[in-house]
Biopython code that builds the backbone (N, CA, C, O; Angstrom):
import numpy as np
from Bio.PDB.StructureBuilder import StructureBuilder

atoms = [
    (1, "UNK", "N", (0.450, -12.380, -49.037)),
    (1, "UNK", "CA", (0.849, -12.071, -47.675)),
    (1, "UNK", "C", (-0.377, -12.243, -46.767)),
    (1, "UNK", "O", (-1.476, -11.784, -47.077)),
    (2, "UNK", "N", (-0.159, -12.885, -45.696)),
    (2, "UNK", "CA", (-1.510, -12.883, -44.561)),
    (2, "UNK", "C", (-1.400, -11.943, -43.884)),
    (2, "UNK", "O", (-0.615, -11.033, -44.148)),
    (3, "UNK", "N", (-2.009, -11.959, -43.070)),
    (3, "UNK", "CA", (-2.298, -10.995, -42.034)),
    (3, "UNK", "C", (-2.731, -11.765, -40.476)),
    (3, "UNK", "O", (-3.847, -12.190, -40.177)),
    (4, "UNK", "N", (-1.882, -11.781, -39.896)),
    (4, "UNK", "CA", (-1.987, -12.280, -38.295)),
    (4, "UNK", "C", (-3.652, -11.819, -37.911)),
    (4, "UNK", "O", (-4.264, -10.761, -38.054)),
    (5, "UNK", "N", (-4.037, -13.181, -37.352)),
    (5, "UNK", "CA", (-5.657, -12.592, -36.825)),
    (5, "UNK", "C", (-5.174, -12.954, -35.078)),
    (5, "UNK", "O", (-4.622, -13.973, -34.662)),
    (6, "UNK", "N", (-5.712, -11.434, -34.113)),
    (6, "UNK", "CA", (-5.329, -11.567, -33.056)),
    (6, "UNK", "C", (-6.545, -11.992, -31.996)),
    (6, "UNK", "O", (-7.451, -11.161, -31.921)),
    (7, "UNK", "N", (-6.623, -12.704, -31.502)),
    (7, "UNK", "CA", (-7.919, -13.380, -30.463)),
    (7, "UNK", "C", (-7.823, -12.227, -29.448)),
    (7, "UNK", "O", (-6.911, -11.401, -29.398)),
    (8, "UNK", "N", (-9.180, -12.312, -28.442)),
    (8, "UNK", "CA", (-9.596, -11.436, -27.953)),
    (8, "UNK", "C", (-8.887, -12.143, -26.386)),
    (8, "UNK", "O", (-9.151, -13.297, -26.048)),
    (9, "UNK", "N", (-8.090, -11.339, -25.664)),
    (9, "UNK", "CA", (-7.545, -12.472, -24.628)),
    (9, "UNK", "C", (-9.036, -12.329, -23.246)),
    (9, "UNK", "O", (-9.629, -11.273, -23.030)),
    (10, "UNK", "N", (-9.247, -13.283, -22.726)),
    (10, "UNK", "CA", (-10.212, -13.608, -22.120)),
    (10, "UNK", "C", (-9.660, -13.750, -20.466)),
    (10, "UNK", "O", (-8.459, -13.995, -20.353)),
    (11, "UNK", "N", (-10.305, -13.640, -19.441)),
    (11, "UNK", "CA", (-9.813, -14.087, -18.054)),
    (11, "UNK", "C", (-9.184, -15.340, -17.825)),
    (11, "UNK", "O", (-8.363, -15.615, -16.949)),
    (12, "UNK", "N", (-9.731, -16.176, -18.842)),
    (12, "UNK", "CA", (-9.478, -17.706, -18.659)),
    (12, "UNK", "C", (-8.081, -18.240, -19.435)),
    (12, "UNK", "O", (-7.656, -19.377, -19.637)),
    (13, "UNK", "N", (-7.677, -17.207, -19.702)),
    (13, "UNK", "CA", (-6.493, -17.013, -20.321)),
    (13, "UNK", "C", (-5.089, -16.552, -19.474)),
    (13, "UNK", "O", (-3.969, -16.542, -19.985)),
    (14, "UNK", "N", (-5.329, -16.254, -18.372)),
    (14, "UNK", "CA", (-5.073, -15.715, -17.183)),
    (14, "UNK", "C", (-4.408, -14.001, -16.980)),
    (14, "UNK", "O", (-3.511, -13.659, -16.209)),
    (15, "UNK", "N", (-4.933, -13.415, -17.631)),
    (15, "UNK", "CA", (-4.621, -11.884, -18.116)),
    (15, "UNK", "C", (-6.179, -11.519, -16.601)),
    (15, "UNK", "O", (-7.341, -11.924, -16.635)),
    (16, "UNK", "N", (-5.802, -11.046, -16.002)),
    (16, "UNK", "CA", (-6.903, -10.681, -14.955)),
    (16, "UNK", "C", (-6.978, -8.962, -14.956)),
    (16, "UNK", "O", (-7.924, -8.322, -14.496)),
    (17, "UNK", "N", (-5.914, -8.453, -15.501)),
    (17, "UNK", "CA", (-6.005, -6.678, -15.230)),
    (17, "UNK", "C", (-5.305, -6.058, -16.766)),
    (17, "UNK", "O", (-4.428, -6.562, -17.468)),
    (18, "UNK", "N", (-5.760, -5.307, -16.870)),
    (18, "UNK", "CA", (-5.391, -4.480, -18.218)),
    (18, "UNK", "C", (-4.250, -3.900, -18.069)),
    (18, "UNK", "O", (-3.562, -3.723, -19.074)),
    (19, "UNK", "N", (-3.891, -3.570, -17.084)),
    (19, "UNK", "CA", (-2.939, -2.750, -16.878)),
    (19, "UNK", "C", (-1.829, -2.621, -15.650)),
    (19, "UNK", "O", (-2.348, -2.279, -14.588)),
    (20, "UNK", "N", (-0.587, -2.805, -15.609)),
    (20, "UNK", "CA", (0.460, -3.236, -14.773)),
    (20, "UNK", "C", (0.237, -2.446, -13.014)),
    (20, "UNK", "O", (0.610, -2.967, -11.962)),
    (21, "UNK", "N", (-0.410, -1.202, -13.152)),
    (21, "UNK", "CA", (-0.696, -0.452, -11.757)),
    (21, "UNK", "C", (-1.960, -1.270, -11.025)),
    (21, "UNK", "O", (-2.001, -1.281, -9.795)),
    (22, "UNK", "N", (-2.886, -1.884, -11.728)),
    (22, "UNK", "CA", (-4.482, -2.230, -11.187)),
    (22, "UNK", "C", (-3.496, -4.307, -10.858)),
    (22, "UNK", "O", (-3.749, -5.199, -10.048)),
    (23, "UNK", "N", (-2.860, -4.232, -11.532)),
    (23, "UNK", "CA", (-2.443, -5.715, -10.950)),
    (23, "UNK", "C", (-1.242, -5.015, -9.227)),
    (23, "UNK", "O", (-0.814, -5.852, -8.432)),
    (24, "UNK", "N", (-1.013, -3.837, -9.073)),
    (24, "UNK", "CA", (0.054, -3.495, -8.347)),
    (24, "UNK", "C", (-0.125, -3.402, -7.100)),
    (24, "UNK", "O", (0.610, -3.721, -6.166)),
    (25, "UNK", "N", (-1.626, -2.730, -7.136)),
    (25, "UNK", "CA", (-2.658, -2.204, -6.341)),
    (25, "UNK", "C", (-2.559, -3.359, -5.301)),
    (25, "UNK", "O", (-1.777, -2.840, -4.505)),
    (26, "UNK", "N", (-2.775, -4.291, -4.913)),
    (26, "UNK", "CA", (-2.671, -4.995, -3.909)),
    (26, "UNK", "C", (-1.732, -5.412, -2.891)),
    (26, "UNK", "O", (-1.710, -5.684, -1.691)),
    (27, "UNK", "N", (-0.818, -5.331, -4.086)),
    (27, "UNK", "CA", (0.699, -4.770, -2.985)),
    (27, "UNK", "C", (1.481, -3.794, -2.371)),
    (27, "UNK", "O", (2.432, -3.834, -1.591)),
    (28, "UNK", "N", (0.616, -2.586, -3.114)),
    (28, "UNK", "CA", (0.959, -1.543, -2.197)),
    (28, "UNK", "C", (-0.198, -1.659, -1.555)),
    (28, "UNK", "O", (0.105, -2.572, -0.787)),
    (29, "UNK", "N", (-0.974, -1.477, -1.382)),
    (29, "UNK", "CA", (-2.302, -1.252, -0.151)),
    (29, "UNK", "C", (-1.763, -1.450, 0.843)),
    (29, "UNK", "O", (-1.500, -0.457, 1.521)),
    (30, "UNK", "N", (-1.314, -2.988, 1.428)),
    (30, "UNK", "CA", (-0.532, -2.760, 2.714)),
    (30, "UNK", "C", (0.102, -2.435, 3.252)),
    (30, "UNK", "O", (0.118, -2.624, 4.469)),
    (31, "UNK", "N", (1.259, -1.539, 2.374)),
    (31, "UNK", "CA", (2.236, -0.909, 2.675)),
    (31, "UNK", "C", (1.883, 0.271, 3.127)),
    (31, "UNK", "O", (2.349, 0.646, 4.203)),
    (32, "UNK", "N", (0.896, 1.177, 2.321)),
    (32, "UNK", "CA", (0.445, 2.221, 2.823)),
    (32, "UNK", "C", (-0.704, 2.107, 4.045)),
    (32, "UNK", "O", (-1.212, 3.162, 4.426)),
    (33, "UNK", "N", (-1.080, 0.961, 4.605)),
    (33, "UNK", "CA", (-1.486, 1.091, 5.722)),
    (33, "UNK", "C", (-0.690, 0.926, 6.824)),
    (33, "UNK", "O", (-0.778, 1.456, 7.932)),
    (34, "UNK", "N", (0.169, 0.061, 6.359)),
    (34, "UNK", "CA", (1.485, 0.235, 7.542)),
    (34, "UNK", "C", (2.023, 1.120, 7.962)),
    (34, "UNK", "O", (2.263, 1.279, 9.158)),
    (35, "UNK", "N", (2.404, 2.080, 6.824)),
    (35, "UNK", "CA", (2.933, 3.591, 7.097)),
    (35, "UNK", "C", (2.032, 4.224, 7.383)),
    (35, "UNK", "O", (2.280, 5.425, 7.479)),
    (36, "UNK", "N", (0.913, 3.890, 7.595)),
    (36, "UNK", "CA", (-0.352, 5.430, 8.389)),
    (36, "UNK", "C", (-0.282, 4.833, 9.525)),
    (36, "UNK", "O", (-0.377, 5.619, 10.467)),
    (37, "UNK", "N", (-0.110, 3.383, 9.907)),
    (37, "UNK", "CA", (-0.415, 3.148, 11.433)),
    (37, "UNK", "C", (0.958, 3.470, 11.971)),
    (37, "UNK", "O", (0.871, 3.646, 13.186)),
    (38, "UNK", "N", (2.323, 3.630, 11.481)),
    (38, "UNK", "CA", (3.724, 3.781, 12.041)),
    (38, "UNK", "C", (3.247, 5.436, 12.571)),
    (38, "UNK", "O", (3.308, 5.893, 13.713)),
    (39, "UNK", "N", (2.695, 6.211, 11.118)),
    (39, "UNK", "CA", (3.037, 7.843, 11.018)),
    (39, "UNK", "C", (2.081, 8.165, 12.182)),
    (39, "UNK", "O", (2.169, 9.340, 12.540)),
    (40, "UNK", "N", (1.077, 7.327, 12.949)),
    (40, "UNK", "CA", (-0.596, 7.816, 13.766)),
    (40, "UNK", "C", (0.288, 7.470, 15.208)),
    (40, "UNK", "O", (0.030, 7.845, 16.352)),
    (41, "UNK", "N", (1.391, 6.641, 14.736)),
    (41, "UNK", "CA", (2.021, 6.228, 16.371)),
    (41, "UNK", "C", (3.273, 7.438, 16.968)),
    (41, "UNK", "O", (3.560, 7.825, 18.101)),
    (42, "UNK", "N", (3.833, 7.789, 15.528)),
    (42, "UNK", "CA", (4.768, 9.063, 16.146)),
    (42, "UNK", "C", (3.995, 10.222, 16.203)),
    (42, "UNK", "O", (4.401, 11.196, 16.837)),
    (43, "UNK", "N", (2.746, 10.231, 15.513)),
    (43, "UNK", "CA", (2.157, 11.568, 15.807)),
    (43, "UNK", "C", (1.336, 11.638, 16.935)),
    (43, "UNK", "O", (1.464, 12.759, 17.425)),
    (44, "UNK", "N", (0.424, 10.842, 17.673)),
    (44, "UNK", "CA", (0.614, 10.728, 18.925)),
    (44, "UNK", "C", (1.735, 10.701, 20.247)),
    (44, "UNK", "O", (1.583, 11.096, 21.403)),
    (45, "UNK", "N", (2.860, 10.098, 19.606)),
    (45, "UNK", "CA", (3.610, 10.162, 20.669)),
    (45, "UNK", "C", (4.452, 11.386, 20.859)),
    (45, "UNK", "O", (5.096, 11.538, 21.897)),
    (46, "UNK", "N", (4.476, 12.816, 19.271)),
    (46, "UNK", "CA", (5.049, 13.423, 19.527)),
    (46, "UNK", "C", (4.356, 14.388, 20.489)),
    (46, "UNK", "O", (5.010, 15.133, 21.219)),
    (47, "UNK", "N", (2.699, 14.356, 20.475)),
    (47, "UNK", "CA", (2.083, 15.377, 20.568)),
    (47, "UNK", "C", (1.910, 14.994, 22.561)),
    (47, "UNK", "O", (1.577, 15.832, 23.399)),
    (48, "UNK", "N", (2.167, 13.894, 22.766)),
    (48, "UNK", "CA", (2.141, 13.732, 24.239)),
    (48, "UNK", "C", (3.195, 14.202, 24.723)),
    (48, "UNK", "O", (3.131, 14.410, 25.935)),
    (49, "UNK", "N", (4.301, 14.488, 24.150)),
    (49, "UNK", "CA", (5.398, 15.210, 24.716)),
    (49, "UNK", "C", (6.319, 14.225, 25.879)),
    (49, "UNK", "O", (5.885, 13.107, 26.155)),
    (50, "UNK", "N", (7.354, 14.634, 26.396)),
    (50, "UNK", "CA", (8.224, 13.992, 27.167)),
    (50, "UNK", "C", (8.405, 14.569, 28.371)),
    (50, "UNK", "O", (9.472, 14.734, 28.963)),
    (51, "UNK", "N", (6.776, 15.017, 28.877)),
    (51, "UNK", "CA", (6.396, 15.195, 30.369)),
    (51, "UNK", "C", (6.610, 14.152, 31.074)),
    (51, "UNK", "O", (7.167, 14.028, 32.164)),
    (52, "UNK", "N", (6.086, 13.328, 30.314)),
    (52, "UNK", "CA", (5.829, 11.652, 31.620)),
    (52, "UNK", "C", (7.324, 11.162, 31.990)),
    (52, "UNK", "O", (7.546, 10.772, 33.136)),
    (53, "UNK", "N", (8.344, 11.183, 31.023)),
    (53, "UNK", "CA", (9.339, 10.602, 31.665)),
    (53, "UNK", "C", (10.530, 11.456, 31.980)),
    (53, "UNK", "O", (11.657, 11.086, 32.309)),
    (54, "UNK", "N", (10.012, 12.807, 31.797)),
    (54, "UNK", "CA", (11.113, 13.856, 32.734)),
    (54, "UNK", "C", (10.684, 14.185, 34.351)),
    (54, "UNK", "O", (11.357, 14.916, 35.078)),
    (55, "UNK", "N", (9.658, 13.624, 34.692)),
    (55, "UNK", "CA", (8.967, 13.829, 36.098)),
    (55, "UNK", "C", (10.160, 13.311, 36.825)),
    (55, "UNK", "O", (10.706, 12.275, 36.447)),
    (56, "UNK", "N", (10.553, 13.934, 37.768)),
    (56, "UNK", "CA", (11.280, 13.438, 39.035)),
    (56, "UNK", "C", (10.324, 13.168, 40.151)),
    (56, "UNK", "O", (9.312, 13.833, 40.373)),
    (57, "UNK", "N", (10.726, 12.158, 40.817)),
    (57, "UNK", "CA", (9.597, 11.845, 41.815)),
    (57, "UNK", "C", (11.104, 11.768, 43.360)),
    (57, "UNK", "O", (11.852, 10.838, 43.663)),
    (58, "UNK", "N", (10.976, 13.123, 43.929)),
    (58, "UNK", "CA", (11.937, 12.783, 45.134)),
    (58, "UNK", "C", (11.168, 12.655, 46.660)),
    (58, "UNK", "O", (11.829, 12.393, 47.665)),
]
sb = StructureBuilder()
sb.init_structure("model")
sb.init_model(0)
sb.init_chain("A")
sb.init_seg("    ")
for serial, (resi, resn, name, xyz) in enumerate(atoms, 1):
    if name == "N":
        sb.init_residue(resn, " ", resi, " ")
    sb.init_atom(name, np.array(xyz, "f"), 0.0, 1.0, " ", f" {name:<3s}", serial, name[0])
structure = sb.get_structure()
């Protein structure tokens, strides 16, 4: 009986990350900057309040 000999897989092999989250990582990154710049725009706009466009000007 043999025994399978397993090679060491190399970059050039095209295996670039060990592990399925560190290859993932790049596609969420932008997502979560998108959602901090959406969440920085309602949290400013809640905190300005809806003075400016309840003003009556007679």
């Amino acid at each position: 009986m043999t025994v399978p000999v397993t090679m060491p897989v190399s970059v050039a092999d095209g295996v670039l990350a060990a592990h399925p989250l560190i290859s993932a990582v790049p596609f969420f990154v932008p997502t979560f900057v998108v959602v901090a710049v959406i969440a920085v725009v309602v949290w400013r706009d809640r905190r300005r309040g809806d003075d400016e466009e309840t003003r009556d000007i007679t």
